[in-house]
Wavefront OBJ file of the C-alpha trace (Angstrom):
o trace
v 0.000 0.000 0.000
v 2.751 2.350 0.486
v 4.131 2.207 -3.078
v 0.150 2.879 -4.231
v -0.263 6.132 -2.145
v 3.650 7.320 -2.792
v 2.550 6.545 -6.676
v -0.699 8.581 -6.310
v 0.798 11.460 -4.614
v 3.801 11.264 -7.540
v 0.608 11.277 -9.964
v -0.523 14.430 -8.360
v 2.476 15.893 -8.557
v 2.755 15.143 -12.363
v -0.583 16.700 -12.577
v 0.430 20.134 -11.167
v 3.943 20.304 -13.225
v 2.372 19.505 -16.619
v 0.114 22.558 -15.741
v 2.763 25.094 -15.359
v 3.878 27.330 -17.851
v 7.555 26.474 -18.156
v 6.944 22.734 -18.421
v 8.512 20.901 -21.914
v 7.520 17.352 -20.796
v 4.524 17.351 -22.840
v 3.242 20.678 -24.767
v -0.518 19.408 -25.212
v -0.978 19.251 -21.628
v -0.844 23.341 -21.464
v -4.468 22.850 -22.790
v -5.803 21.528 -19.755
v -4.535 23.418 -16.862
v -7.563 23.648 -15.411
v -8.616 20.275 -15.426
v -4.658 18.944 -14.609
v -4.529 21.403 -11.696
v -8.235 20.430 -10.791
v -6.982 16.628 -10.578
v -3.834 16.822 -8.235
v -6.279 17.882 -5.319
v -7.879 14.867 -5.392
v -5.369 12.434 -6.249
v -3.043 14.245 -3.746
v -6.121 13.935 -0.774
v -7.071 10.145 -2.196
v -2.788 9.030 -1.635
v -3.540 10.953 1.638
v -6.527 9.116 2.828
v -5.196 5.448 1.556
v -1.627 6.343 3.598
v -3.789 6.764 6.791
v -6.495 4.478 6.696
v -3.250 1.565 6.637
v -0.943 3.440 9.028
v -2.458 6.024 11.070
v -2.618 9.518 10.691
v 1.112 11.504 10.788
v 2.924 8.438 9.539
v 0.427 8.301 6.217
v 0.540 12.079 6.068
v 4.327 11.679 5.816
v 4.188 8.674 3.262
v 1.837 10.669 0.874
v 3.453 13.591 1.226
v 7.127 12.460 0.644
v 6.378 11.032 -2.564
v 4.353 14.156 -3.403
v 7.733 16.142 -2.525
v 10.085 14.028 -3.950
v 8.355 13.946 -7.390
v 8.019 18.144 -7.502
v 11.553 17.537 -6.979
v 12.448 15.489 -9.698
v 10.158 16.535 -12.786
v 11.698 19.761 -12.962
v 15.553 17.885 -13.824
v 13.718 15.322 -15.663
v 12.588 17.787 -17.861
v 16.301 19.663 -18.126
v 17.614 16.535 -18.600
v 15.266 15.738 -21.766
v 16.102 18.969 -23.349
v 20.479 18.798 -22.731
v 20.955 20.422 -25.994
v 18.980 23.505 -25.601
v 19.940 26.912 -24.387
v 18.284 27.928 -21.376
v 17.540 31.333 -20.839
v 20.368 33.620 -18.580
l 1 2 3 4 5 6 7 8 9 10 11 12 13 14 15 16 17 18 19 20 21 22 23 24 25 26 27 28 29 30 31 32 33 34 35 36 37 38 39 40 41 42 43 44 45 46 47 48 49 50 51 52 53 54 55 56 57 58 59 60 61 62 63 64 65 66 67 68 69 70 71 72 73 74 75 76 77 78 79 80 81 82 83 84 85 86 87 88 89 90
């Protein structure tokens, strides 16, 4: 269960960095910033919710949350990382 709420959270997170402007991860998806940033609430509070109902309240916060972080963390140099050949700006 761990792995499905860290995945949801991550999913959440997805849904909130394919939504910004500066995103290159996947162009079509700056159509539907309003639905993407609609859909990381819920995803984010259903990750929550699964996390506590299997191990309590702080320690699912924590779980949900982590993978929530770690994946705002990550997309960002994912998406440099895709692009190593192109100037960035300053």
């Amino acid at each position: 269960m761990n792995w499905i709420c860290t995945g949801v959270a991550a999913l959440a997170a997805l849904c909130l960095y394919l939504a910004s402007q500066h995103q290159t991860l996947w162009r079509a998806a700056l159509r539907r910033q309003a639905l993407l940033r609609w859909l990381a609430a819920p995803l984010l509070a259903g990750s929550v919710a699964g996390a506590v109902e299997t191990h309590g309240f702080w320690c699912g916060v924590c779980i949900a949350l982590s993978g929530f972080m770690t994946a705002l963390v990550v997309l960002p140099y994912l998406d440099a990382w895709r692009r190593k050949g192109a100037r960035h700006a300053g």
